[in-house]
N, CA, C and O of each residue as an XYZ file, in Angstrom:
592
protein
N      22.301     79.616    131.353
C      20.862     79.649    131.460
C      20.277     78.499    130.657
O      20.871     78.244    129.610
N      19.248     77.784    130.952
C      18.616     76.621    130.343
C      18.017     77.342    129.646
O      17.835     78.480    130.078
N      17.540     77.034    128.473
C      17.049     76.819    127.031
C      16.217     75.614    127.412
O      16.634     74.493    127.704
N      14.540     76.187    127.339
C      12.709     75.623    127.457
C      12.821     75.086    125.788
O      13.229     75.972    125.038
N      12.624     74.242    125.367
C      12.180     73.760    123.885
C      10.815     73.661    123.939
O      10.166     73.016    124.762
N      10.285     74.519    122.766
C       8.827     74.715    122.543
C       8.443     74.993    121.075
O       9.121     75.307    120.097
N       7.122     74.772    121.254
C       6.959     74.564    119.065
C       5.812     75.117    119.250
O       5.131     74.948    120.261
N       5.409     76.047    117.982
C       4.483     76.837    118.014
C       3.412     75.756    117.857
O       3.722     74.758    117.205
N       2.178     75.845    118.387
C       1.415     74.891    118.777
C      -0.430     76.075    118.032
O      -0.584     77.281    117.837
N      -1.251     75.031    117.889
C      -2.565     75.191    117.393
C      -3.366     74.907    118.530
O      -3.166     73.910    119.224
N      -4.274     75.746    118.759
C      -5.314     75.449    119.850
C      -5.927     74.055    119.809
O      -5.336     73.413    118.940
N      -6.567     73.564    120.207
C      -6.990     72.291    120.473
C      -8.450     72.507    119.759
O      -9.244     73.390    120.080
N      -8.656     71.507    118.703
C      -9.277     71.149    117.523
C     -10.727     71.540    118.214
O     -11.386     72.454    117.718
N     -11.121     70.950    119.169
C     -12.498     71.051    120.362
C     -12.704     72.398    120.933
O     -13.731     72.694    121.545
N     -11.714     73.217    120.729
C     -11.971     75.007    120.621
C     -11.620     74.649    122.197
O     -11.104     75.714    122.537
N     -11.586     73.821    123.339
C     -11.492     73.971    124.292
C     -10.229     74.860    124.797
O      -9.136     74.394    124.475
N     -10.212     76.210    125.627
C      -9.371     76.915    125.969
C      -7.903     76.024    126.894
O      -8.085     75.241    127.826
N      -6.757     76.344    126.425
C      -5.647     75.640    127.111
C      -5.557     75.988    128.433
O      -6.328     76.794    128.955
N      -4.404     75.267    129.175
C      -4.695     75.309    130.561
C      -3.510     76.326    130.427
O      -2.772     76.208    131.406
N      -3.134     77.155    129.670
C      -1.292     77.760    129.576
C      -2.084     78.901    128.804
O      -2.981     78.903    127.961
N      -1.534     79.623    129.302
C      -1.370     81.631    128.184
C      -1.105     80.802    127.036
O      -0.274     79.909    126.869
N      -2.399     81.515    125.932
C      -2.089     81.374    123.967
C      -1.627     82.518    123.440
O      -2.631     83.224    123.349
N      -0.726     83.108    123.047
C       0.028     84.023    122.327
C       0.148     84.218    120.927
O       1.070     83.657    120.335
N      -0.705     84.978    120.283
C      -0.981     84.847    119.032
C      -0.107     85.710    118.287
O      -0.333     86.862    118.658
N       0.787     85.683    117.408
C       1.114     86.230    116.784
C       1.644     86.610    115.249
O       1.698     85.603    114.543
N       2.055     87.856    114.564
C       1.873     87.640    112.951
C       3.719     86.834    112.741
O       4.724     87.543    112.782
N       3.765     85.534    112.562
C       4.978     84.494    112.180
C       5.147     85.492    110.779
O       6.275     85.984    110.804
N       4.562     85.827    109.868
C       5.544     86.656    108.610
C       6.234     87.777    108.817
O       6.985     88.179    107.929
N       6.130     88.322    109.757
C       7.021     89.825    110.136
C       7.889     88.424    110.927
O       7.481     87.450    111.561
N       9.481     88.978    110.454
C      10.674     88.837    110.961
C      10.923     89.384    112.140
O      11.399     88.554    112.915
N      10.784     90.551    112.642
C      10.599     91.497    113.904
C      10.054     90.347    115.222
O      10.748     89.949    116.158
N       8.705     90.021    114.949
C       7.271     89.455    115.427
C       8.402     88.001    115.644
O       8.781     87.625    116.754
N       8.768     87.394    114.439
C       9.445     86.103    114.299
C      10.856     86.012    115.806
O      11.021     85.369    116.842
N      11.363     86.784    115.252
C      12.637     86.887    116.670
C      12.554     87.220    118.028
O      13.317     86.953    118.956
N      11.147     88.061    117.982
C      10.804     88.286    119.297
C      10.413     86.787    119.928
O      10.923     86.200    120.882
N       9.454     86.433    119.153
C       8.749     85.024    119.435
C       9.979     83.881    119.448
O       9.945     82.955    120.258
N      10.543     83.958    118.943
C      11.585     82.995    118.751
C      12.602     83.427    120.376
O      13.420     82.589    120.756
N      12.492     84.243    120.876
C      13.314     84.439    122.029
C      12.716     83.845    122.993
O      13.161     82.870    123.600
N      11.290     84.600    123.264
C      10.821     83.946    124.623
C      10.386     82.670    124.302
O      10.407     82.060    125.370
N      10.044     82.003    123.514
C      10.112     80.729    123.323
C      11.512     79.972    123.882
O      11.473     78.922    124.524
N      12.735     80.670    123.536
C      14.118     79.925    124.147
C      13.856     80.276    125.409
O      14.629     79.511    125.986
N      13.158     81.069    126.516
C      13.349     81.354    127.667
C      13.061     80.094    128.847
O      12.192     79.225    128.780
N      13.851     80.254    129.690
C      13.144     79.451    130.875
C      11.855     79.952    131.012
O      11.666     81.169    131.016
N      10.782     79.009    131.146
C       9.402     79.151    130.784
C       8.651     79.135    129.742
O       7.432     79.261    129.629
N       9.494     78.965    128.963
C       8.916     79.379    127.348
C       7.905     78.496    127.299
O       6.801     78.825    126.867
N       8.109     77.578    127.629
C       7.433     75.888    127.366
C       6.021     76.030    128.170
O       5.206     75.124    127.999
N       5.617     77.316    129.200
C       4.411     77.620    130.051
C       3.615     78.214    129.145
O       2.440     78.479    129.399
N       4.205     78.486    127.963
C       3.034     79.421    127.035
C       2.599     78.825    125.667
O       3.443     78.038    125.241
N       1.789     78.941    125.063
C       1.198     78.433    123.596
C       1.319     79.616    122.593
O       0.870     80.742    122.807
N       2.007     79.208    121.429
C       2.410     80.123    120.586
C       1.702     79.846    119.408
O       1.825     78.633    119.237
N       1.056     80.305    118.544
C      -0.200     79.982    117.580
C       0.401     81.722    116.507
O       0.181     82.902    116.781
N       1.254     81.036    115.187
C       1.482     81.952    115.032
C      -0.399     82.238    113.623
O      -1.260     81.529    113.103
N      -0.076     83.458    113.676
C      -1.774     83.811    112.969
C      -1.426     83.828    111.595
O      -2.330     83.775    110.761
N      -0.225     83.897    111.240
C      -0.109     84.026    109.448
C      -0.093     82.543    109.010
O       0.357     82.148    107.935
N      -0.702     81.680    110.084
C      -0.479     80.295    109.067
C      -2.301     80.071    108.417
O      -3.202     80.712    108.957
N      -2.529     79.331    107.520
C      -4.210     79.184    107.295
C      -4.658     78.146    108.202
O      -5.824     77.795    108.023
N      -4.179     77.711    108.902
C      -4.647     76.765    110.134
C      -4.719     77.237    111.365
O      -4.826     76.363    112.225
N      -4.691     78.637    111.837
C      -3.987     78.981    113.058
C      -5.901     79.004    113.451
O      -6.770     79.554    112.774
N      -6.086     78.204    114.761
C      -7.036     78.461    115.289
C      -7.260     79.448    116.323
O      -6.755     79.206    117.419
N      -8.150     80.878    116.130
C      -7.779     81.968    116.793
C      -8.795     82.276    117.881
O      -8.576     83.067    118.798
N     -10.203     81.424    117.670
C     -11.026     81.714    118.957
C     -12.027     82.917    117.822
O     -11.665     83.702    116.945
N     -13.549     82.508    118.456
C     -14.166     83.401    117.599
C     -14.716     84.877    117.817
O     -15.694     85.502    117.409
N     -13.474     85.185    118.775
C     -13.285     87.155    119.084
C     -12.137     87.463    118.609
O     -11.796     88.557    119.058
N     -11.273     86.961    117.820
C     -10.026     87.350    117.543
C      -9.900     86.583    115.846
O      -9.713     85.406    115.537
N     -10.099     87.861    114.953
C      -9.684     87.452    113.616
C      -8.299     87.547    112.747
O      -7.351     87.928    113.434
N      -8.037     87.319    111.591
C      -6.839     87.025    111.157
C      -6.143     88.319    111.200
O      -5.022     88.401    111.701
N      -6.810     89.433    110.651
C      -6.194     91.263    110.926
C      -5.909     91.451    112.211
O      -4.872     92.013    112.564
N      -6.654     91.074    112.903
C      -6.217     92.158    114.074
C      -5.285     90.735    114.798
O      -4.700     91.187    115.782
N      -5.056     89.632    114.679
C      -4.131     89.087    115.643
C      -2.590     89.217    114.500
O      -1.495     88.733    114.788
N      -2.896     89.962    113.257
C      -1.631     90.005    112.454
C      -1.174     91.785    112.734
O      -0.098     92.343    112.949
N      -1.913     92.036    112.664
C      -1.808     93.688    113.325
C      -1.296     93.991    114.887
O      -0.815     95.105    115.094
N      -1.368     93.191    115.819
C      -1.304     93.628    117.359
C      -0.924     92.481    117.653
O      -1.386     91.472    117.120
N       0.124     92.479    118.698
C       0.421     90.861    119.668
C      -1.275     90.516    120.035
O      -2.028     91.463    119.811
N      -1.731     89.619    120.418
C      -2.845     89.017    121.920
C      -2.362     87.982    122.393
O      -1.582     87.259    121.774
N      -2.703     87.809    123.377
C      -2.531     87.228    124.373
C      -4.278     86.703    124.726
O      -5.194     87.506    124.901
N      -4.413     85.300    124.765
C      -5.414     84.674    125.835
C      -5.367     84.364    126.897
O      -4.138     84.307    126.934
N      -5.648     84.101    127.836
C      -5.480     83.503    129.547
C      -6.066     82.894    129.297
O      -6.939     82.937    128.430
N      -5.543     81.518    130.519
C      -6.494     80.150    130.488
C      -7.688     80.279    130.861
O      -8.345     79.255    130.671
N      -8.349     81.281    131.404
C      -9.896     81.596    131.314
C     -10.727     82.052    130.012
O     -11.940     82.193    130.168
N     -10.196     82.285    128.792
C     -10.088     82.793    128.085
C     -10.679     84.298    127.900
O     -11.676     84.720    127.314
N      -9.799     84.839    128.536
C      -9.891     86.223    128.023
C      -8.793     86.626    127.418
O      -7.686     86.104    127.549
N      -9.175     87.954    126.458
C      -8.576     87.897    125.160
C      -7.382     89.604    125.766
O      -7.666     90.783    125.977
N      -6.375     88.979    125.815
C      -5.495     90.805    126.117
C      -4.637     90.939    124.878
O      -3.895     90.151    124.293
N      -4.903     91.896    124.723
C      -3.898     92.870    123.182
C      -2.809     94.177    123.606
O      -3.206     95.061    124.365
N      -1.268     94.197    122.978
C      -0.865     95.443    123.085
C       0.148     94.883    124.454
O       0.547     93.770    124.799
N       0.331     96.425    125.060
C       1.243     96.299    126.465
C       0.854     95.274    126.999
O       1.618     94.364    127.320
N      -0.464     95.259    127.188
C      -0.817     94.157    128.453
C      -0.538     92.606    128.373
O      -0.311     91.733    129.210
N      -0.698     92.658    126.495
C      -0.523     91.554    126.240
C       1.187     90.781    126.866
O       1.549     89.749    127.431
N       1.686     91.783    126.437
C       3.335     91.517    126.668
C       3.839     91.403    128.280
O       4.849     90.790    128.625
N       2.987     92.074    129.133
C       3.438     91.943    130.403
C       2.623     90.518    130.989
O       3.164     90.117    132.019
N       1.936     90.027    130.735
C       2.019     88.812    130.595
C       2.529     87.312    130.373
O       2.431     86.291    131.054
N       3.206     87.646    128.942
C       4.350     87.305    128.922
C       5.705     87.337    129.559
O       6.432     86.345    129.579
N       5.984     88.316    130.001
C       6.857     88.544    130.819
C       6.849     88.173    132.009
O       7.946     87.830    132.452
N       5.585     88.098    132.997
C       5.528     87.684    134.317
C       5.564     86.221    134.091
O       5.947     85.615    135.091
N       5.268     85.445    133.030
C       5.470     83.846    132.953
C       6.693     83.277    132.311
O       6.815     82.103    131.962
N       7.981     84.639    132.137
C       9.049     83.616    131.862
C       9.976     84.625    133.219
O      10.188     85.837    133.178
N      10.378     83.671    134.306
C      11.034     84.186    134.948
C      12.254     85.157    134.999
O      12.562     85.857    135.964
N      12.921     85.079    133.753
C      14.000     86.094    133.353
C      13.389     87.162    133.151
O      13.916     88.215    133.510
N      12.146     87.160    132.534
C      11.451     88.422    132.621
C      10.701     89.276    133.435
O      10.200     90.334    133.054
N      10.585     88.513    135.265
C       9.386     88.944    135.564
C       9.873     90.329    135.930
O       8.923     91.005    136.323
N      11.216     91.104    135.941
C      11.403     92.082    136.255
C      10.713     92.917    135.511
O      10.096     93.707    136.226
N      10.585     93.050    134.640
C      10.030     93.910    133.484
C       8.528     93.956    133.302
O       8.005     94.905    132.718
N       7.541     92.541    133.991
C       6.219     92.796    134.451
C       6.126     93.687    135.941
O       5.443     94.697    136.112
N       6.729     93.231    136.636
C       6.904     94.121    138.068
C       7.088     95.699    137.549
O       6.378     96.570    138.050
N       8.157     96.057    136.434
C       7.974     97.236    136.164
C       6.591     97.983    135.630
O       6.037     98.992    136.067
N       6.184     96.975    134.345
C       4.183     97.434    133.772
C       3.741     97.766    134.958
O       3.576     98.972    135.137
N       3.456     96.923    135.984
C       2.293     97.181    137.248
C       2.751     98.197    138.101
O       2.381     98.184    139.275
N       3.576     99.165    137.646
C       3.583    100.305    138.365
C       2.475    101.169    138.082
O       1.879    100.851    137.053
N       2.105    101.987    138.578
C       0.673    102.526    138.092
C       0.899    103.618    137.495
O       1.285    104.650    138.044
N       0.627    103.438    136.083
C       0.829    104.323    134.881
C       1.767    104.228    133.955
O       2.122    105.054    133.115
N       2.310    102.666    134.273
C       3.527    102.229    133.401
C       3.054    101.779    131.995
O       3.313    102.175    130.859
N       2.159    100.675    132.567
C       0.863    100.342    131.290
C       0.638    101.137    130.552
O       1.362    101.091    129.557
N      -0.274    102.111    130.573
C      -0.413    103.171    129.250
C       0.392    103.733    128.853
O       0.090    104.244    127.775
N       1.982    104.071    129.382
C       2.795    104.338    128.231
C       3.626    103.644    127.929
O       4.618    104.067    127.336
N       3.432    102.145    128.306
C       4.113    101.447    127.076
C       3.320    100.904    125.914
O       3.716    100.385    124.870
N       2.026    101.169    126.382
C       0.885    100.810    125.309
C       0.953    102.055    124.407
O       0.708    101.624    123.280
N       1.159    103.368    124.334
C       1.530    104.377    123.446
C       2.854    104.455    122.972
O       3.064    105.360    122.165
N       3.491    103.962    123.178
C       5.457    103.461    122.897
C       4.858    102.170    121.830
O       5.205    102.068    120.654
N       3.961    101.303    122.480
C       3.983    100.281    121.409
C       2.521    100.749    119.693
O       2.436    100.469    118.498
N       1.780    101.499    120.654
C       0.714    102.045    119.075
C       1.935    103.089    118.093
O       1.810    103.494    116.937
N       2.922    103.270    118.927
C       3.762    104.584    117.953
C       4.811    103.336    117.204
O       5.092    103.407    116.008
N       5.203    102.478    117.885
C       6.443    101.313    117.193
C       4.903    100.965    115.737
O       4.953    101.176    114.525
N       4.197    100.617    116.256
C       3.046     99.633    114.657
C       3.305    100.159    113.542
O       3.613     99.440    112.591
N       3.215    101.899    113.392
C       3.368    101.966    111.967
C       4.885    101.463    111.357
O       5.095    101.020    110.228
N       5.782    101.648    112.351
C       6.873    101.652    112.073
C       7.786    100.539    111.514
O       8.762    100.423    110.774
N       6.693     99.547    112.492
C       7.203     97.683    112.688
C       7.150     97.224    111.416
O       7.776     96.164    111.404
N       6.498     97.606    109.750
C       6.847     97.007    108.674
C       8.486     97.096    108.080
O       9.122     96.135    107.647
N       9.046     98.724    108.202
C      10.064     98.951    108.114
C      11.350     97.992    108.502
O      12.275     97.431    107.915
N      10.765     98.169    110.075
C      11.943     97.630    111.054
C      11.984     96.352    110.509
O      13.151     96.087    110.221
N      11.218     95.438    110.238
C      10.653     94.113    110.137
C      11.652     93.829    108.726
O      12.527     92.971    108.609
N      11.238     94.772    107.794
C      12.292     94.218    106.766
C      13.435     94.616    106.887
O      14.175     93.829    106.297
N      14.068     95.548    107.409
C      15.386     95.472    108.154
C      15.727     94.097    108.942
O      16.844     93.636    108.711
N      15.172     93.622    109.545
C      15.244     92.590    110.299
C      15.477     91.800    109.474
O      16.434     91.188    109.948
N      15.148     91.182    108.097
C      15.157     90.593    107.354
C      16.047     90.312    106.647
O      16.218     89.284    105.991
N      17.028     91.732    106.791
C      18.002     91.389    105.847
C      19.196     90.892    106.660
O      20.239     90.365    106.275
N      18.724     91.228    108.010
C      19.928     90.668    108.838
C      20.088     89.232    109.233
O      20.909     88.360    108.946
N      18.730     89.300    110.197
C      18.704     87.471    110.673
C      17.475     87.063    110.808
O      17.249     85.987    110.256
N      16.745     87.473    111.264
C      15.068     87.104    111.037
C      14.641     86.487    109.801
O      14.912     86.851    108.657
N      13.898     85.448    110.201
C      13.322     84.955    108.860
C      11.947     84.668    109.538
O      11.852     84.205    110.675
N      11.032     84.941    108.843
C       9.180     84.582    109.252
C       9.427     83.193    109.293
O      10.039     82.347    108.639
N       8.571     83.289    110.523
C       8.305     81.680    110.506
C       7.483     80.728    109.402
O       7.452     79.504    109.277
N       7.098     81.363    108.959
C       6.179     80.984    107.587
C       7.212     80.607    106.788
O       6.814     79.730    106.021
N       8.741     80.959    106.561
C       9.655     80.444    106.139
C      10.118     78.832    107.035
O       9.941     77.723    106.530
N      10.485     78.976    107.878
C      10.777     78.018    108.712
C       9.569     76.573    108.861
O      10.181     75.555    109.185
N       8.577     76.424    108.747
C       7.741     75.502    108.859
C       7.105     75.854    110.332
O       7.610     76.683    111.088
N       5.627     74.912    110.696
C       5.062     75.791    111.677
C       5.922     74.760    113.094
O       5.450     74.830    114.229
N       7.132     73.900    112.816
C       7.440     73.300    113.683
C       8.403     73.986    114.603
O       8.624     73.495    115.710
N       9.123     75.343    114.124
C       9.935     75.874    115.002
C       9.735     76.949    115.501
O      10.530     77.405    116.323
């Protein structure tokens, strides 16, 4: 399988919305870090903008603040609208082709809300897991520099 090379990237200084899905996410959770660090290796990876939110430069758009894009995945569309949670992720998924099986699965009708209650029940949990993750292989990208 080809391996997309992609670098977490900052919105464009002019606030102007990208022409590619922006994917915001918290780079200090290790969890957050490896996930991001995967579909970034995916074929397609390189179709999406990755803006992680724990850096002090991360430009987030002025409906989306530093808590809640460190608290919840979002997701922007190149129209800019702002999606959080399941939806956010099946998004992701329909734009890296290895994944689109797993968006085809969300758009079943009623798949969405319970993976959006699978994912509000993982949040409290994700600090735990996260430093587990930590001790294994994950490292925050905030470790790594905002180039990888």
């Amino acid at each position: 399988m080809r391996q997309a090379k992609t670098n977490t990237i900052i919105m464009q200084a002019n606030g102007e919305t990208p022409a590619k899905a922006t994917v915001y996410f918290d780079g200090a959770c290790p969890l957050c870090t490896a996930e991001i660090s995967h579909y970034k290796s995916q074929v397609g990876g390189d179709q999406i903008c990755f803006v992680d939110a724990s850096q002090a430069n991360a430009q987030l758009g002025p409906d989306l603040n530093v808590d809640a894009a460190m608290r919840l995945l979002h997701v922007r569309l190149p129209d800019g609208t702002l999606v959080s949670g399941a939806r956010a992720f099946a998004i992701i998924w329909q734009t890296l082709p290895g994944w689109r099986w797993a968006a085809r699965i969300a758009r079943i009708p009623g798949v969405t809300p319970l993976l959006e209650l699978g994912y509000r029940l993982f949040l409290p949990v994700r600090p735990l897991l996260s430093k587990g993750a930590s001790w294994f292989v994950a490292k925050p990208m905030s470790q790594h520099g905002p180039d990888r």
